[in-house]
Structures are given as C-alpha cells and as structure tokens.
C-alpha positions as CSV (number, residue, x, y, z in Angstrom):
1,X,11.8,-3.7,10.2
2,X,12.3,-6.5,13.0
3,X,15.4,-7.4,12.2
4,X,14.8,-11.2,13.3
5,X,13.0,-11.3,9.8
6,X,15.2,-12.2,7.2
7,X,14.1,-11.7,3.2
8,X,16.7,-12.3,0.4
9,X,15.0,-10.3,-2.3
10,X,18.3,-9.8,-4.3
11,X,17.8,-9.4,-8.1
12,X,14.2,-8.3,-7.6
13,X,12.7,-5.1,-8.3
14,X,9.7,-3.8,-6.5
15,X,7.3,-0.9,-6.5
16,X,5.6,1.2,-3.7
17,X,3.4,3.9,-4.4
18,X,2.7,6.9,-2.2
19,X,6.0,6.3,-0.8
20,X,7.0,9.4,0.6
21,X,5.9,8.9,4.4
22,X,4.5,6.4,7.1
23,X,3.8,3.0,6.0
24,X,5.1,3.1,2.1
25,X,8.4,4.2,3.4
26,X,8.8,1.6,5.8
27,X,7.9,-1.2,3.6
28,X,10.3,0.4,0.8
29,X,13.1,0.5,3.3
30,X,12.1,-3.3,4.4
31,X,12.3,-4.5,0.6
32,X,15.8,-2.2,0.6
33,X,17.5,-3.7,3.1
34,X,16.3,-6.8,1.8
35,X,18.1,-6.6,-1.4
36,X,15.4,-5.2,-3.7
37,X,16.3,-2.4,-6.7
38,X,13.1,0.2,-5.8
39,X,10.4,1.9,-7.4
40,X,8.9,4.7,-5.2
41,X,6.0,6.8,-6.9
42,X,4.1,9.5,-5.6
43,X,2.8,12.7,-6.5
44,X,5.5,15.1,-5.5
45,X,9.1,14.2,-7.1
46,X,10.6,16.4,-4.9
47,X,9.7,14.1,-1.7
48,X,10.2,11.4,-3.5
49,X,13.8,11.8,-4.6
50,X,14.4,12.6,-1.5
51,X,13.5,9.1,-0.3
52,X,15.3,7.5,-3.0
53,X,18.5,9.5,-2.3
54,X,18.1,8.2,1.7
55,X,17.6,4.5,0.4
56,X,20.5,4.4,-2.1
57,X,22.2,5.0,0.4
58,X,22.0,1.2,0.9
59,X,23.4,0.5,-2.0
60,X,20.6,-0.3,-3.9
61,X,19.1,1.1,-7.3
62,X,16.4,3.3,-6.7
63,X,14.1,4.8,-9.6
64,X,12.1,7.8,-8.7
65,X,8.9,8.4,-10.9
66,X,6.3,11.7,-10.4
67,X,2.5,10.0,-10.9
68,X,-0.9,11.1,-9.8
69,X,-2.5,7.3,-9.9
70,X,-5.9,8.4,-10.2
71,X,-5.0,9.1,-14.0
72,X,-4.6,6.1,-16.3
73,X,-2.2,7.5,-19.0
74,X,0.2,8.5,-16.3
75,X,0.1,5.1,-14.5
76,X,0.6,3.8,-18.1
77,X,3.8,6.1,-18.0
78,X,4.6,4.6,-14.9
79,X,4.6,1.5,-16.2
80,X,6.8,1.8,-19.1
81,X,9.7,3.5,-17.3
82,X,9.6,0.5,-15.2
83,X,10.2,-1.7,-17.6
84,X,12.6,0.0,-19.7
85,X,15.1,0.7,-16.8
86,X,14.6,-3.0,-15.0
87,X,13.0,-5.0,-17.6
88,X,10.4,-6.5,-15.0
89,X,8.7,-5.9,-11.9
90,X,8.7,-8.8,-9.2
91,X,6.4,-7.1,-6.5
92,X,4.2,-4.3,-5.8
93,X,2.8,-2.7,-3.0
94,X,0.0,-0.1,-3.9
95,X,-0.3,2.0,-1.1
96,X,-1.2,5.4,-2.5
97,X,-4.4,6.7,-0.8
98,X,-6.0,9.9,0.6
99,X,-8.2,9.8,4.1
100,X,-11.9,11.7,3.8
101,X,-12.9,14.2,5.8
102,X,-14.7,12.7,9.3
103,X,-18.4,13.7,8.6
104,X,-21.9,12.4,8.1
105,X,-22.8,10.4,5.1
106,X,-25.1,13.2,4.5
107,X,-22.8,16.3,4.6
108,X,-20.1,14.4,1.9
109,X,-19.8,16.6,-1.6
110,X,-20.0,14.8,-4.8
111,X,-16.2,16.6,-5.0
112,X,-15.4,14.7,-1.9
113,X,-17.0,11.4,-2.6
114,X,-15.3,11.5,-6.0
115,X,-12.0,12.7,-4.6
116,X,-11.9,9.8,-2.1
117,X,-13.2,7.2,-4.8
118,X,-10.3,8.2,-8.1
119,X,-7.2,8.0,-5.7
120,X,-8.0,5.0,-3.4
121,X,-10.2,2.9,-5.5
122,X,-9.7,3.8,-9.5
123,X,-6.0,4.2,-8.7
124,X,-5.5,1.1,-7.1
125,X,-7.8,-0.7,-10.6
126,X,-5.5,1.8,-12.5
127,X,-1.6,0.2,-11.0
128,X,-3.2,-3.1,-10.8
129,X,-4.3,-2.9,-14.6
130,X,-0.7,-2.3,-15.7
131,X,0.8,-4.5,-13.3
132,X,-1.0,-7.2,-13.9
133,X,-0.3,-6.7,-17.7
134,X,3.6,-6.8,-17.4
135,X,3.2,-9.8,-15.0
136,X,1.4,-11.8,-16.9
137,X,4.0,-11.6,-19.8
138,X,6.6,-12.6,-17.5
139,X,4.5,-15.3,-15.9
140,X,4.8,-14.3,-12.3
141,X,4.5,-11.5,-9.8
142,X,2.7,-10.6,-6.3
143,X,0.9,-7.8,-5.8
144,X,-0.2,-6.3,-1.9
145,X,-2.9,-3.7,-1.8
146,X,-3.5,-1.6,1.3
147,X,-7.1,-1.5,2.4
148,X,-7.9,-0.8,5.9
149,X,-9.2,-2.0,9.4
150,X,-11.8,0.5,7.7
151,X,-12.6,-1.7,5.0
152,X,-13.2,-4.4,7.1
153,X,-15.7,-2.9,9.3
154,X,-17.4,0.6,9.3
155,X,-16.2,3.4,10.1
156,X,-18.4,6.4,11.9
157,X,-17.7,9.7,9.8
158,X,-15.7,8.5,7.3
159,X,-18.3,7.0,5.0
160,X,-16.1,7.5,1.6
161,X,-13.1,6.2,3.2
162,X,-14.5,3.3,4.0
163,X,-16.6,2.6,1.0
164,X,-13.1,2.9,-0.7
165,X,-11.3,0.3,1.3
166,X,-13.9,-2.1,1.1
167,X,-13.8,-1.9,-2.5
168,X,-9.9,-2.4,-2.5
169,X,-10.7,-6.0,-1.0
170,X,-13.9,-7.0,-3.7
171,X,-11.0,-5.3,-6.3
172,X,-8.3,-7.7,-4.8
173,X,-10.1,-11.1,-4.4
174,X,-11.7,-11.1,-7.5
175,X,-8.3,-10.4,-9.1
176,X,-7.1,-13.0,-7.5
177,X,-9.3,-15.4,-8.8
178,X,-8.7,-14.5,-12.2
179,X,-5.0,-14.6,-11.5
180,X,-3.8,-17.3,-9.9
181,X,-3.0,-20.1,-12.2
182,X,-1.2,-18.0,-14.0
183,X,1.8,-17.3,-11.5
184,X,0.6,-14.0,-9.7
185,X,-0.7,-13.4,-6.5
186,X,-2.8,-10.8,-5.3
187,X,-3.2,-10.1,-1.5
188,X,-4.2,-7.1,0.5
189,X,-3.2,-6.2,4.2
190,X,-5.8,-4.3,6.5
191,X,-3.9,-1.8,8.7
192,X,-5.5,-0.2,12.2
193,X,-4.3,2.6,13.7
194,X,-0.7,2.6,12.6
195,X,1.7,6.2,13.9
196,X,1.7,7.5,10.5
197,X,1.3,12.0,10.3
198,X,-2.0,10.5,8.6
199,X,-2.8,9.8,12.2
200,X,-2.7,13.9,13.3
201,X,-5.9,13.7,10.2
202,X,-7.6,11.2,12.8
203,X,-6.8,13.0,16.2
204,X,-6.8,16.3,15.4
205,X,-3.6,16.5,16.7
206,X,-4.5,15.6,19.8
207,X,-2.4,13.6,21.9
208,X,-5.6,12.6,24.5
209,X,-7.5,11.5,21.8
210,X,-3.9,9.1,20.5
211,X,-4.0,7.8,23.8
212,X,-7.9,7.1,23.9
213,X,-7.4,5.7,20.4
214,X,-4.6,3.3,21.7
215,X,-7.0,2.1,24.5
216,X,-9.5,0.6,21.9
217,X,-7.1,-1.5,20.8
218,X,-6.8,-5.0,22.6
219,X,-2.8,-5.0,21.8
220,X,-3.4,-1.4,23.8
221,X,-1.0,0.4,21.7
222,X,-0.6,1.7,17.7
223,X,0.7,-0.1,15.0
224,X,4.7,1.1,13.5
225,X,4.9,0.9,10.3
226,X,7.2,-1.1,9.9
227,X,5.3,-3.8,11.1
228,X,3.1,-3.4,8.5
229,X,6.1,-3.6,5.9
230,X,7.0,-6.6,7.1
231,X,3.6,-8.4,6.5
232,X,4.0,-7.1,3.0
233,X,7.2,-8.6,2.6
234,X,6.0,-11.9,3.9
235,X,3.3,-11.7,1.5
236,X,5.7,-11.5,-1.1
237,X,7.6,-14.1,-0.4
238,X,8.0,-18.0,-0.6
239,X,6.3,-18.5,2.6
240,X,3.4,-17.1,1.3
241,X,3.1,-19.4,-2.0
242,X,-0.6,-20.3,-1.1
243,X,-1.9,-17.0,-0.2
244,X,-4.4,-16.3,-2.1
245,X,-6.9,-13.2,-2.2
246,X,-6.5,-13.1,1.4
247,X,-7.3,-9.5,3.5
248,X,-4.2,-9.7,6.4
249,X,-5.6,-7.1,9.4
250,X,-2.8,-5.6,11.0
251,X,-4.8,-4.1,13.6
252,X,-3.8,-5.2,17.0
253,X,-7.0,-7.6,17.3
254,X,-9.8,-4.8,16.6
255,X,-11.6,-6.2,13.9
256,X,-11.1,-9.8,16.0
C-alpha cells in the first residue's frame, strides 16, 4: 500500500474473498493497516488462516471462514458468521475468481464454460445477494467487485473469462441503480496485468513473454497489487460518496 494514502477505517469490518494470494491479500492488508477488523474467505482454510494469522499480527481481528462462492447455502453460511461475530459488515471486496483456459471459442467444454461462469459470475450474484441483504438492514455499505481489463474489452483465447468479467460490470451497475438511495454503493475496479502467480496462468511461465506483456502497456510495466487495493479502499471511502456504478480500470492506460 502507498503509504502516502491514509484511510482511518477503525470500527469497520470488511470482507475479501479469495484472499489467500495476489490482489485479495494486498487489499486485505490495505484495509488492515487501515484499521479494519477482517473477513478473508476462500476455499482452502488452511491458506487462509494462514493469512489471518500474518494480519493479526497488526493487531487487528481477523475471522477466517472456508467457502466455495459458487454455492449459495454456503455463501449464506458465510454470511451469518459474519454477522454473529461483528454484528455488521461495512465493506466488501468480492474478488474470488478462476482464469479459463487460453483457447478458441470453439474448443471451450460445457465443463469449462460452466466452470468459469459459477465462480466468477454466480458467485459474485451469490456474495452480493447476501451482502446486499445485511446492508440494507443496516442502511449503508459499499461493495467493490473485481472485473477485468478483460471485461472491458475482448480478450483472444479466453472467451469465458471474459464473458464472465463483462457480466460482473452489467451485475454491478444495475445493482447499483437499485441500490443507491438506500445508503450502499456498488462499484467495480477493472485490473490489467497485475504480478499476481495468476500471471505464470497468462505467460506460461515465461519471463520473455512478462516482458512482452509489459511492453503493451503504455505505463510500460505490470500493475502491484497493492495498487489495486488502494483503489478499492478509495472506493470505499468518503472520497468516493458519489461513485456510483462506476468500472475503475487499473490497467496502466490499455483499455484508454
């Protein structure tokens, strides 16, 4: 986090999902050291107790909760220990998502397809659905949803990815507008290539290809991630009172 960015969340509680690596750690650490008692979620509760352990280290309450968010009843779950150890959820960043394999449109499995589709696009309906219901009985809240550079603009061989991040941002806006006089906003942010390990998915694990990838971008280098966590912490904030269904690309002027 740039340190030259100061957030006071003190005596607010937020939630990250898939926050066991890259970009969801970053932004949990970035609400952290802002003052913020944590919710991390992912799959594996072995990886992510192990983040909580590193970030209560910073004195802050951490709750650690197992949840696959492509199933409902566990997101409902989810929900529910939320409330009953903090009483209320300020923010939430829902970040949980899976890349497709880089292929033709053509060569995509149904299994695939669907895959791609239940995490990134039912899972993000599926958080926002309970979220949405415990922040419109306190009368407030902002949500961040992670889309994509990818859901801005196409995206050769990765078809269902794409398909799923575009979604994200129809899912987002119209939320949004349903949402919005009633205390809660709903934004997204748009990353580009960001050094992530989902990044060795992209390259193959090759560093020429990295370095190719970084000279497409007109900033000429890769995103950190916590760059990105600090747009989602400005989103969050009072700063941001009047945004709005807004999609935030964080791409080093790609999609520009």
């Amino acid at each position: 986090m740039n340190t030259d960015i100061v957030f006071n969340y003190q005596n607010k509680v937020a939630l990250v999902t898939g926050a066991a690596t890259g970009i969801e750690l970053a932004t949990a650490k970035a609400f952290a050291k802002a003052g913020a008692s944590l919710v991390l979620v992912g799959r594996h509760i072995d990886t992510i107790q192990k983040s909580a352990k590193e970030l209560e280290n910073l004195g802050i309450k951490v709750l650690a909760i197992a949840c696959d968010v492509a199933k409902e009843e566990q997101v409902k779950h989810m929900m529910d220990e939320i409330v009953a150890s903090f009483g209320k959820l300020d923010f939430a960043y829902n970040n949980a998502g899976v890349m497709s394999r880089n292929t033709e449109t053509s060569d995509f499995t149904t299994d695939e397809w669907n895959l791609v589709m239940n995490i990134n696009l039912t899972g993000m309906r599926n958080c926002m659905k309970y979220q949405l219901l415990q922040m419109k009985k306190q009368g407030y809240g902002a949500i961040v949803n992670c889309s994509s550079m990818g859901g801005l603009k196409g995206a050769k061989g990765l078809s269902a990815y794409s398909a799923s991040k575009f979604g994200i941002l129809g899912l987002t806006r119209s939320a949004a507008l349903e949402y919005a006089g009633e205390g809660i906003r709903i934004n997204a942010v748009c990353p580009g290539f960001v050094h992530t390990p989902m990044e060795k998915t992209v390259s193959g694990g090759s560093d020429k290809v990295l370095k190719a990838m970084a000279e497409t971008v007109p900033a000429k280098r890769f995103c950190e991630p916590e760059e990105i966590g600090d747009a989602v912490l400005w989103l969050c904030s009072s700063g941001a009172t009047m945004v709005i269904g807004q999609s935030i690309a964080i791409d080093g002027g790609i999609t520009t």
